[in-house]
BAFI-3210 file (N, C-alpha, C; in Angstrom, 3 decimals, decimal comma, padded with zeros to 6 digits):
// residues 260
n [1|2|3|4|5|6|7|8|9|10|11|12|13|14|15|16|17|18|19|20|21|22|23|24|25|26|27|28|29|30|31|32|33|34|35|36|37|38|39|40|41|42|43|44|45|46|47|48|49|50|51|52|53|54|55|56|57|58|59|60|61|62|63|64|65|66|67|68|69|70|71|72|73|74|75|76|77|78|79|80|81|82|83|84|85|86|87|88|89|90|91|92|93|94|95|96|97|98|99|100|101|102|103|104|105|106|107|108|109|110|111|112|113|114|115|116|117|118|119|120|121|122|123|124|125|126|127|128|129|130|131|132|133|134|135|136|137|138|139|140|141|142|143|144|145|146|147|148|149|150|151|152|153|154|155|156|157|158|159|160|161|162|163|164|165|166|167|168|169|170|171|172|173|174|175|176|177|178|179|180|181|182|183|184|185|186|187|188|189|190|191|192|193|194|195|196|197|198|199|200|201|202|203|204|205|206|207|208|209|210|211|212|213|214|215|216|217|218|219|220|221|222|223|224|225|226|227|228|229|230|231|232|233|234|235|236|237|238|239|240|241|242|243|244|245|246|247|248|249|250|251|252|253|254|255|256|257|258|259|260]
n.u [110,466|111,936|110,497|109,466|109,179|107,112|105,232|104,588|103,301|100,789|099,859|099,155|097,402|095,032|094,431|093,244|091,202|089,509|089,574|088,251|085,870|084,873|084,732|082,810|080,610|080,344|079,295|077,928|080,333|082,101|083,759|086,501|088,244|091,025|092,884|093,178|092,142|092,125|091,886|090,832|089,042|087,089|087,471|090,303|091,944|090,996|091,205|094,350|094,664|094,543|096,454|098,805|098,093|098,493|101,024|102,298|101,980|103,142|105,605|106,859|109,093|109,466|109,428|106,834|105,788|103,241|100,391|098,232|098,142|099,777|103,477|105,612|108,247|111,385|112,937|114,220|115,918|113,914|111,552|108,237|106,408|103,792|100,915|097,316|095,327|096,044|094,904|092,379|091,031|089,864|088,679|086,915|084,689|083,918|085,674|087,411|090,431|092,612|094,728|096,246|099,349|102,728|105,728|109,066|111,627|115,081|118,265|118,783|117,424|114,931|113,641|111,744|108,651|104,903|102,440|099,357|096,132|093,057|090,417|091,292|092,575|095,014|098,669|101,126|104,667|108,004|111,513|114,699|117,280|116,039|114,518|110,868|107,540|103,954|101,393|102,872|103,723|106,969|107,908|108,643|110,402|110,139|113,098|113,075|111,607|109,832|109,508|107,260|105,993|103,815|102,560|103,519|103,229|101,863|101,739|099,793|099,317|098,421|101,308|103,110|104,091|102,037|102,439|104,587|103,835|102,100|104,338|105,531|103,718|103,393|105,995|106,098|103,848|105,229|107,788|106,441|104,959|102,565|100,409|099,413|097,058|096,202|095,406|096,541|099,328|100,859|099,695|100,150|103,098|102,992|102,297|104,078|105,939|105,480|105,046|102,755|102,429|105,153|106,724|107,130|106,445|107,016|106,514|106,681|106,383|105,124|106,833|105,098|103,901|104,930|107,547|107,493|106,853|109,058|110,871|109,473|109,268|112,505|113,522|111,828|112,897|113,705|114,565|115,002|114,961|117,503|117,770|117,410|116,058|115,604|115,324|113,456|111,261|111,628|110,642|109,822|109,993|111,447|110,002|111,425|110,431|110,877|111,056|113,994|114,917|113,843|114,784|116,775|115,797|113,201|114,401|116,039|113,835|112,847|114,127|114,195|111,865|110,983|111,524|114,225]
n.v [125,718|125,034|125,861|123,892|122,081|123,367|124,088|121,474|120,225|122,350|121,451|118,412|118,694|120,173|118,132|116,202|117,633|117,532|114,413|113,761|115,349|113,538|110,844|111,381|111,376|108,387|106,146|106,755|106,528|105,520|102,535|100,444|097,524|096,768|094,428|091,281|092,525|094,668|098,041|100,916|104,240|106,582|108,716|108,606|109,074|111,449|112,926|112,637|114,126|116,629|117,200|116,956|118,957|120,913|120,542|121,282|123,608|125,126|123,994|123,811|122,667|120,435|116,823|114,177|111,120|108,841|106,933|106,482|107,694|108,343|108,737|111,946|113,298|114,911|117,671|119,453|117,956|117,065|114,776|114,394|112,277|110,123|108,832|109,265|108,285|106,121|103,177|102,160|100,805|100,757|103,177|103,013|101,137|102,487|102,666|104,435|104,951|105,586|107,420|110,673|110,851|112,366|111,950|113,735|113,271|113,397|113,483|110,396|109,870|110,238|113,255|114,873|114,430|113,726|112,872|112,955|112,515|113,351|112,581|112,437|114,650|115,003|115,780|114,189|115,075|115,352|116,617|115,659|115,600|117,621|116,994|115,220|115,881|116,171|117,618|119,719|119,531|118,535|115,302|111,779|108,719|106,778|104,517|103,111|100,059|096,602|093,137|092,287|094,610|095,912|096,892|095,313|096,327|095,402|094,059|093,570|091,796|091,355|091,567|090,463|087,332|084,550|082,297|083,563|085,683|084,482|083,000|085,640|086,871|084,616|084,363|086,932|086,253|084,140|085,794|086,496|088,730|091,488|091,311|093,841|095,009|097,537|098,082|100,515|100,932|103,330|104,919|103,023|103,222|105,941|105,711|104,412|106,111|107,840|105,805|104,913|102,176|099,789|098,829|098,273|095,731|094,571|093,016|093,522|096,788|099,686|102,696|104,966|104,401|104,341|106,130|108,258|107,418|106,572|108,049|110,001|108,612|108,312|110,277|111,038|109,914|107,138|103,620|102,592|100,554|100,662|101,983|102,377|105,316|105,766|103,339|102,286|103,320|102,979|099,907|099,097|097,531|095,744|096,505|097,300|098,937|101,122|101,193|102,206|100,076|098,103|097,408|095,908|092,874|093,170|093,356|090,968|088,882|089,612|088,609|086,178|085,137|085,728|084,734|085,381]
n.w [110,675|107,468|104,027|102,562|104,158|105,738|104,152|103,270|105,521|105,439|102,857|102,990|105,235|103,922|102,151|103,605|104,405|102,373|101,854|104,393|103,993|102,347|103,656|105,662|103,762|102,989|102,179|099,688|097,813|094,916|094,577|093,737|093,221|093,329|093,895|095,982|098,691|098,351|097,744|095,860|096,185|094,751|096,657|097,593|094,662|094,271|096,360|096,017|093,415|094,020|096,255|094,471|092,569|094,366|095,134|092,470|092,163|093,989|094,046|090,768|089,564|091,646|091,278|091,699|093,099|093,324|094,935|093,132|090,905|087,575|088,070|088,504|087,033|088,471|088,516|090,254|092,006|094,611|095,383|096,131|097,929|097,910|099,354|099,444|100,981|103,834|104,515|103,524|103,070|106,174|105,549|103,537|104,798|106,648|108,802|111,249|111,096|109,410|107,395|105,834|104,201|103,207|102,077|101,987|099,393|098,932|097,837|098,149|100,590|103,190|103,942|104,874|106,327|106,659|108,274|108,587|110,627|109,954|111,103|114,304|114,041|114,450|113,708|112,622|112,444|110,314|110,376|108,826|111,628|112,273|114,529|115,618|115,466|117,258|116,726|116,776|118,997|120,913|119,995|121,699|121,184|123,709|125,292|127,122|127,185|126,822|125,418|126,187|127,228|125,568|122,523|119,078|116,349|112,972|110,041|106,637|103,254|100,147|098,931|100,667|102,605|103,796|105,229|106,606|107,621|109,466|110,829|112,131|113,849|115,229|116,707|118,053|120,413|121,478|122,763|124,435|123,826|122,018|119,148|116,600|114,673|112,123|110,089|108,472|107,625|107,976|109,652|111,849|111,966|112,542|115,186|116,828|116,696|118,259|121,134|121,254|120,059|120,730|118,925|114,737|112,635|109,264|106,245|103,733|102,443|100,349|099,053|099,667|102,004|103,877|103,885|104,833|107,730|108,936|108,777|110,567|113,128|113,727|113,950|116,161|118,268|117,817|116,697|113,398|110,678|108,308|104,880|101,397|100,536|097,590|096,288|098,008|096,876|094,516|094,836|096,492|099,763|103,280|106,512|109,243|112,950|115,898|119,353|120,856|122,995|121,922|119,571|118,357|119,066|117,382|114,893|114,846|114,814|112,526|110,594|111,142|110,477|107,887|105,045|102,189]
ca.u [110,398|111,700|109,180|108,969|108,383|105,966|104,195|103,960|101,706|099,574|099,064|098,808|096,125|094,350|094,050|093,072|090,403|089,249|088,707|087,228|084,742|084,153|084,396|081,676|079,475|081,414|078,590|077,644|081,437|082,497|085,040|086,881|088,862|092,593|093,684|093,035|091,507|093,122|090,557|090,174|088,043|087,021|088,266|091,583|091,623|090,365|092,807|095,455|094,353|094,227|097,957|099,241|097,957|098,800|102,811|102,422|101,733|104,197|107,329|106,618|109,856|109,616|108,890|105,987|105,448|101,932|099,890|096,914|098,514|101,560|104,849|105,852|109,818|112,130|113,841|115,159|115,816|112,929|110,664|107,303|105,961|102,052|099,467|096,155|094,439|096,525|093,758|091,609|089,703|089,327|087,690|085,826|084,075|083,647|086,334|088,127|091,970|093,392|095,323|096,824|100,720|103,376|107,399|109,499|112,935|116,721|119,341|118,386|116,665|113,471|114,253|110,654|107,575|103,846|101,149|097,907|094,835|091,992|089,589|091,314|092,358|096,874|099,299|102,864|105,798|109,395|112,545|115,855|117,529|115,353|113,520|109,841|106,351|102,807|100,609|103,268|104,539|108,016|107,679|109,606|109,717|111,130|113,784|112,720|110,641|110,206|108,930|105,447|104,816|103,465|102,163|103,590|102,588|102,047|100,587|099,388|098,425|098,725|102,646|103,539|103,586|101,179|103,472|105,907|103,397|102,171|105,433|105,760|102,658|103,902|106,943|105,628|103,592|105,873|108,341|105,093|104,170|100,701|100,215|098,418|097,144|095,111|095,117|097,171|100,838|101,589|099,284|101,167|104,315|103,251|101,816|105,491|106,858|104,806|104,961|101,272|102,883|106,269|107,035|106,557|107,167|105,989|107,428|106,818|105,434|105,261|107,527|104,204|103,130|106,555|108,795|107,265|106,433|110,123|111,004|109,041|110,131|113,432|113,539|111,200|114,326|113,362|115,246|114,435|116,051|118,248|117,395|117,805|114,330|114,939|115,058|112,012|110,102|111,684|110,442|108,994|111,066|110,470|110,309|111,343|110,919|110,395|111,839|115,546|114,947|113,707|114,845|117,492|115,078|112,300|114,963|116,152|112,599|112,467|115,462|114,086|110,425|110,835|111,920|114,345]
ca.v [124,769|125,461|126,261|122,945|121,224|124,070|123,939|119,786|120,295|122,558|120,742|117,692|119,652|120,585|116,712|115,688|118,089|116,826|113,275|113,612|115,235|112,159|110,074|111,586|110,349|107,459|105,174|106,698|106,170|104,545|101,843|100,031|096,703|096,737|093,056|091,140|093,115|096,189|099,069|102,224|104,727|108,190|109,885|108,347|109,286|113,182|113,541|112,635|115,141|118,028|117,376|116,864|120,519|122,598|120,323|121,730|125,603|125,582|124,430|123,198|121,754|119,032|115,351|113,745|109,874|108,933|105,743|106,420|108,396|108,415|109,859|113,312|112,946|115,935|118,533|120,205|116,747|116,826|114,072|114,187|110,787|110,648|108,372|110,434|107,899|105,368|102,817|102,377|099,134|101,198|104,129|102,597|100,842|103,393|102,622|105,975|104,915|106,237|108,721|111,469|111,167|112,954|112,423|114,622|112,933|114,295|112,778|109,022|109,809|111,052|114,892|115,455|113,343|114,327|111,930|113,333|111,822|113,944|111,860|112,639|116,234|115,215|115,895|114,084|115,744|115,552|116,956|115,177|116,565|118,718|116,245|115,418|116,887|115,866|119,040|120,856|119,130|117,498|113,604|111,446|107,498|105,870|103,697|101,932|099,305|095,795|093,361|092,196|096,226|096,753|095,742|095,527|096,757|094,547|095,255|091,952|092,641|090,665|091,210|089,274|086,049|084,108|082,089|084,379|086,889|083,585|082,864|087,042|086,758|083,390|085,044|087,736|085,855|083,516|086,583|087,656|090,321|091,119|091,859|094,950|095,683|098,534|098,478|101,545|100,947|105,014|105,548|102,204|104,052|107,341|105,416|103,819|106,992|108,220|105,038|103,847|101,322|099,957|098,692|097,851|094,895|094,464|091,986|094,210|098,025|100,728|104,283|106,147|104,059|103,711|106,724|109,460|107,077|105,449|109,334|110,530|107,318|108,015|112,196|110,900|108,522|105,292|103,221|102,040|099,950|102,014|101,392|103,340|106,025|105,824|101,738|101,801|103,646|101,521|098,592|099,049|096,981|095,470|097,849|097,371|100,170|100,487|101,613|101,697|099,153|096,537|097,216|094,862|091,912|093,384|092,793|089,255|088,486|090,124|087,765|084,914|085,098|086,455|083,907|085,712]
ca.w [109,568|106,236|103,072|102,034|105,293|106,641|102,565|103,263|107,060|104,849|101,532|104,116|105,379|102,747|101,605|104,586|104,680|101,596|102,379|105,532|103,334|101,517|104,171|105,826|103,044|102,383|101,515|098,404|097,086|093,948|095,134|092,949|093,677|092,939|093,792|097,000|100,117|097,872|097,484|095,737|095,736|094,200|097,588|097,127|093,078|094,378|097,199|095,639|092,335|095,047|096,741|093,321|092,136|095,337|095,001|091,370|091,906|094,981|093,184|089,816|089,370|092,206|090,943|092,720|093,298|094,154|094,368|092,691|089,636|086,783|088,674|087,462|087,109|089,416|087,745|091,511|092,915|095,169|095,020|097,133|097,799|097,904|099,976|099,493|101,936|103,632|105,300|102,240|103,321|107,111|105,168|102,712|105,520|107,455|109,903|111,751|111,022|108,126|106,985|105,087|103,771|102,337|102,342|100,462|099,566|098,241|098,139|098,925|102,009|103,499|104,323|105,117|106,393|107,479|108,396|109,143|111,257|110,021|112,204|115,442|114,602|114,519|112,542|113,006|111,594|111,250|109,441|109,139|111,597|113,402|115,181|115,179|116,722|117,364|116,717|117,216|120,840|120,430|119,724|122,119|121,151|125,058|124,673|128,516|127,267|126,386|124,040|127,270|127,908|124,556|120,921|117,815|114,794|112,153|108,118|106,255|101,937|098,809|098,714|101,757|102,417|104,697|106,301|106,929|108,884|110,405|112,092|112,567|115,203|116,528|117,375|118,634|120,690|122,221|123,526|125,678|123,359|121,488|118,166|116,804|113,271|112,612|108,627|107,864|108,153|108,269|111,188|112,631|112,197|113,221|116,845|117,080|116,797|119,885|121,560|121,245|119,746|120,640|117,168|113,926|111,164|107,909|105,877|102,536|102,520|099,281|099,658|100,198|102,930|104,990|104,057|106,453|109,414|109,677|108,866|112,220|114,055|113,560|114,679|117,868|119,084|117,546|115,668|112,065|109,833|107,104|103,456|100,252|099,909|096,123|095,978|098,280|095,877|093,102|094,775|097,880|101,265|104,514|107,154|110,990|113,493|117,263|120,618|120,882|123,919|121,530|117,854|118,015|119,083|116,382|113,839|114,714|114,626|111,362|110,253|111,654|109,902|106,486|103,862|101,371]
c.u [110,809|110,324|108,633|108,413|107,020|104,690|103,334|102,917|100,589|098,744|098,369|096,969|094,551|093,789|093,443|091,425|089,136|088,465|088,087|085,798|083,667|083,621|083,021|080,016|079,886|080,412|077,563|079,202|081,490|083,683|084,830|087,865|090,334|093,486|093,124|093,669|092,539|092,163|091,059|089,252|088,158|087,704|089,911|092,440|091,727|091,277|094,036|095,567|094,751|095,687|098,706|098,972|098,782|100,504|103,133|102,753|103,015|105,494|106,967|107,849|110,533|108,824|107,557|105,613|103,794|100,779|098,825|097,382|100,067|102,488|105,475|107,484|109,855|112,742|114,798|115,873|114,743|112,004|109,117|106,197|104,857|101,340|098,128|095,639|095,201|095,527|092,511|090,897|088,651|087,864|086,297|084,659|083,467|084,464|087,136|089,649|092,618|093,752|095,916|098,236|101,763|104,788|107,766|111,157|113,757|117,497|119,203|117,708|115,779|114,067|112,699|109,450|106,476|102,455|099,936|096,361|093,643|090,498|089,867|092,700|094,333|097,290|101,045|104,029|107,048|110,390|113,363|116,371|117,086|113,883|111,697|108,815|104,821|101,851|101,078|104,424|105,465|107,458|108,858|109,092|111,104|112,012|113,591|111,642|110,484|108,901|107,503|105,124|104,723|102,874|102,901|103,050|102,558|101,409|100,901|098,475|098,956|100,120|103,300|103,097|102,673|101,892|104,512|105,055|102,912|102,899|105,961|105,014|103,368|105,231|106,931|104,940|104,276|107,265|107,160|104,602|102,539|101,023|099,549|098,226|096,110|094,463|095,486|098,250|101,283|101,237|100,545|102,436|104,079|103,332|103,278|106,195|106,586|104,546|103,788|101,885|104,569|107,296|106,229|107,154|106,538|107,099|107,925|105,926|106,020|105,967|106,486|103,417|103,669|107,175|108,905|107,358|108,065|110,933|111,174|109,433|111,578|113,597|112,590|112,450|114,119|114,068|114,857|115,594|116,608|117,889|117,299|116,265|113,900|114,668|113,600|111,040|109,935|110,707|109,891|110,279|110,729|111,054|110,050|111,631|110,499|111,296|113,222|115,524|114,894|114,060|115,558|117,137|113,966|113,474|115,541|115,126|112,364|113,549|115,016|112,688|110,576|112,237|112,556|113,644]
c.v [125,451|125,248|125,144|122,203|122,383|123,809|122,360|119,387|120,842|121,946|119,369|117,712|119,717|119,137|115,871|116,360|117,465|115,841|113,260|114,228|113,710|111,177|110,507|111,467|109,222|106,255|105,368|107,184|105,418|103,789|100,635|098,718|096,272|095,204|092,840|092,110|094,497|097,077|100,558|103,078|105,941|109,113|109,542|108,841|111,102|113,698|113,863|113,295|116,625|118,205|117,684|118,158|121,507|121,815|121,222|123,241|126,176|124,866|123,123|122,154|120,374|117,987|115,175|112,037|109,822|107,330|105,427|106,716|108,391|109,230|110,585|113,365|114,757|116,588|119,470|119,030|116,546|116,129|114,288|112,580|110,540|109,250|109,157|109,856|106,431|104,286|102,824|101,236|099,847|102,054|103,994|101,600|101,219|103,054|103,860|105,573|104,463|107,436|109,388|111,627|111,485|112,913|112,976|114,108|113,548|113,440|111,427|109,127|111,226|112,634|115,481|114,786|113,971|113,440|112,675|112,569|112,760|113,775|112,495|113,660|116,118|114,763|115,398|114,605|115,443|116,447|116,321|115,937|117,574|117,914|115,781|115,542|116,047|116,858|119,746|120,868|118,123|115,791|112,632|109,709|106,766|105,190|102,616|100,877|098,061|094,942|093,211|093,397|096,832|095,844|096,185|095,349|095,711|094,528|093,052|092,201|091,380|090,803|090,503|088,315|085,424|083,457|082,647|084,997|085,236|083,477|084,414|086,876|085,760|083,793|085,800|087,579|084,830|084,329|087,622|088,177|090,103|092,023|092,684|095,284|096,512|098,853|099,707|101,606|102,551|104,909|104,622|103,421|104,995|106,736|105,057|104,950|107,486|107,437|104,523|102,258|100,981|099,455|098,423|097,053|094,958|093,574|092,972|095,366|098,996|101,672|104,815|105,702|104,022|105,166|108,091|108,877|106,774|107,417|109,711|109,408|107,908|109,101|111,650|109,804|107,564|105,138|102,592|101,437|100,804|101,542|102,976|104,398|105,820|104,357|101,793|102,477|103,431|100,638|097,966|097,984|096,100|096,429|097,657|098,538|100,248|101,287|101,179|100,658|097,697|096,730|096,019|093,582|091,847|092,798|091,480|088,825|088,466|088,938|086,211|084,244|085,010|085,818|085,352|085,235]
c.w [108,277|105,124|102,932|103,026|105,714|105,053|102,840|104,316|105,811|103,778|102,554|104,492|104,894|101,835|102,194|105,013|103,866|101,969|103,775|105,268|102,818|102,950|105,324|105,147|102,397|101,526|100,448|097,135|095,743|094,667|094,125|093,780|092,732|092,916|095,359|098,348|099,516|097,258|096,964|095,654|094,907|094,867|097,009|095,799|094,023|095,065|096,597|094,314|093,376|095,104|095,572|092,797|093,001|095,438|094,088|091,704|092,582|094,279|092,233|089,146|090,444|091,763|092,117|092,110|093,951|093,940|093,829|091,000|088,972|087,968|087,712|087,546|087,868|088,281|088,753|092,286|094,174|094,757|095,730|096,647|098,554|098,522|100,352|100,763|102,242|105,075|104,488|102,727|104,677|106,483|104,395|103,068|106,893|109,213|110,152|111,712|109,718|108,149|105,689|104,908|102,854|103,198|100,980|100,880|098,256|099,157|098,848|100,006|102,268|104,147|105,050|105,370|107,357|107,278|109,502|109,312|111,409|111,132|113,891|115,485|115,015|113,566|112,894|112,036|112,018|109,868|109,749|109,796|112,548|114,042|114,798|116,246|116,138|117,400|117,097|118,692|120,143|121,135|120,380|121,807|122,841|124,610|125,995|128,050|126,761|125,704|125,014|127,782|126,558|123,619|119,954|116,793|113,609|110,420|107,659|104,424|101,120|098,087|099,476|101,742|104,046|105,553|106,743|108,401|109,614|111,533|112,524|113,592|116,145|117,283|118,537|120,153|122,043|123,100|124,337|125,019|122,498|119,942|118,038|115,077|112,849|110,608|107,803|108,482|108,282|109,435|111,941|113,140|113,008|115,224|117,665|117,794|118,446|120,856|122,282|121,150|120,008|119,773|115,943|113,078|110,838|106,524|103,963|102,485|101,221|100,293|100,382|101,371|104,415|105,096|105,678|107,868|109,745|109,530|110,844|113,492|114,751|114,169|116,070|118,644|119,201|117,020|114,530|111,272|108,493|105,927|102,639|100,238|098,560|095,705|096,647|097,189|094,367|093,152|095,681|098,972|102,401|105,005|108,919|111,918|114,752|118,193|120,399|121,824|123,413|120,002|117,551|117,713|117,595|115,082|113,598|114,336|113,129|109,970|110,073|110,768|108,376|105,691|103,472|099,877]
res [x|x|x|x|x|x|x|x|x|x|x|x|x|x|x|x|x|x|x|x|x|x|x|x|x|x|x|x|x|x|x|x|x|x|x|x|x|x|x|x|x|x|x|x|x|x|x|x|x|x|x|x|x|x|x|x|x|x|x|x|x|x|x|x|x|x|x|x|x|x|x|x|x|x|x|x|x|x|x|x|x|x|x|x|x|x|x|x|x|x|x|x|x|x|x|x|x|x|x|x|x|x|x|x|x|x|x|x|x|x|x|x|x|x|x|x|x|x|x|x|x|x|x|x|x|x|x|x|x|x|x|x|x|x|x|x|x|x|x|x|x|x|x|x|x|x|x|x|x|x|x|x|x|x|x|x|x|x|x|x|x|x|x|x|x|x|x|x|x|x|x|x|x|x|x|x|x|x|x|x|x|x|x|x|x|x|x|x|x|x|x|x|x|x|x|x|x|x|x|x|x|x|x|x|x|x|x|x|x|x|x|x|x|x|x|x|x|x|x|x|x|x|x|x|x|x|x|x|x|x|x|x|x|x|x|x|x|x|x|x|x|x|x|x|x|x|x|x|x|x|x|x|x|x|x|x|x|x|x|x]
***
């Protein structure tokens, strides 16, 4: 791994270690309410203070995006793009699926992505490029599979629309398959990548919630839909990703659902 990818497992790490502090006393939290079923807390706030220092020390002239805090503009072109805790309703209710993420993008696209599952002890990684790993064991996403031997992924927030994901399920639904939503579109992704899951839609997802998983997707031999890294973190996107067996279908679907 180069510096920056092997630096991003550890800070990763190190943030991850963090909140699983908290969340081990989670129910004497401050939590704060951001907009419908949209939660912060203190961990979230603390984590994302932590990553943000140890980005700082280790190369002071990369930018950092982050969704808790101001974005620090680039001076190397390196951006790193911050979810302290992505699963903020899971955690703050003491549910076990959330996580820890960090992509680091150049040049329009993700160069670097690491979603960590403090809870259950993995860490997915990838590089453009040089594929991607599951604690370390290379990450293969099948491409044998279809849309009734699996679930797809699905994310549901106060930027999408209701009837849209409506007819996303009914879709879903009526080509055999089963829906699956777990409340943290990274993990989603990461499961894709490793084919827990054999896709994912989302009609509208932030950079820091998307860029790593469609990242590691994409190095495990999935396919993802292409889009700009620096527009998504303009403006956030939708985001389809999944087995090469069924992307094509995932994206008609995705076509077929989702009003412009």
């Amino acid at each position: 791994m180069n510096s920056r990818s092997q630096k991003a497992v550890e800070i990763a790490k190190s943030g991850g270690k963090l909140a699983l502090d908290y969340f081990q006393r989670v129910g004497s939290l401050d939590v704060v309410d951001k907009g419908l079923q949209d939660f912060v807390s203190e961990a979230d706030q603390n984590v994302e203070l932590l990553i943000r220092q140890l980005i700082e020390e280790a190369y002071p002239d990369d930018g950092i995006v982050g969704e808790e805090h101001a974005p620090k503009p680039s001076r190397s072109g390196y951006n790193w793009v911050i979810d302290p805790i992505d699963g903020t309703t899971n955690f703050v209710t003491a549910i076990p699926a959330w996580c820890v993420v960090l992509a680091i993008v150049k040049d329009d696209q993700t160069q670097i992505g690491v979603i960590l599952d403090p809870i259950h002890d993995e860490t997915f990684h990838a590089e453009r490029g040089g594929g991607a790993t599951l604690n370390g064991n290379p990450l293969i996403c099948r491409a044998g599979t279809a849309m009734n031997r699996g679930s797809i992924g699905t994310g549901y927030c106060n930027r999408t629309s209701k009837p849209n994901t409506t007819r996303l399920i009914t879709e879903v639904l009526e080509q055999d398959g089963v829906f699956h939503r777990n409340a943290s579109g990274a993990l989603s992704l990461a499961y894709t990548a490793a084919g827990r899951l054999i896709g994912y839609i989302e009609e509208h997802m932030n950079a820091w919630d998307c860029l790593a998983g469609l990242l590691i997707t994409e190095e495990a031999g999935g396919r993802v839909e292409q889009q700009s890294a620096d527009q998504m973190i303009a403006e956030g996107g939708r985001v389809v990703a999944g087995s090469a067996g069924i992307f094509d279908e995932l994206v008609r679907i995705a076509n077929t659902v989702f009003e412009d």
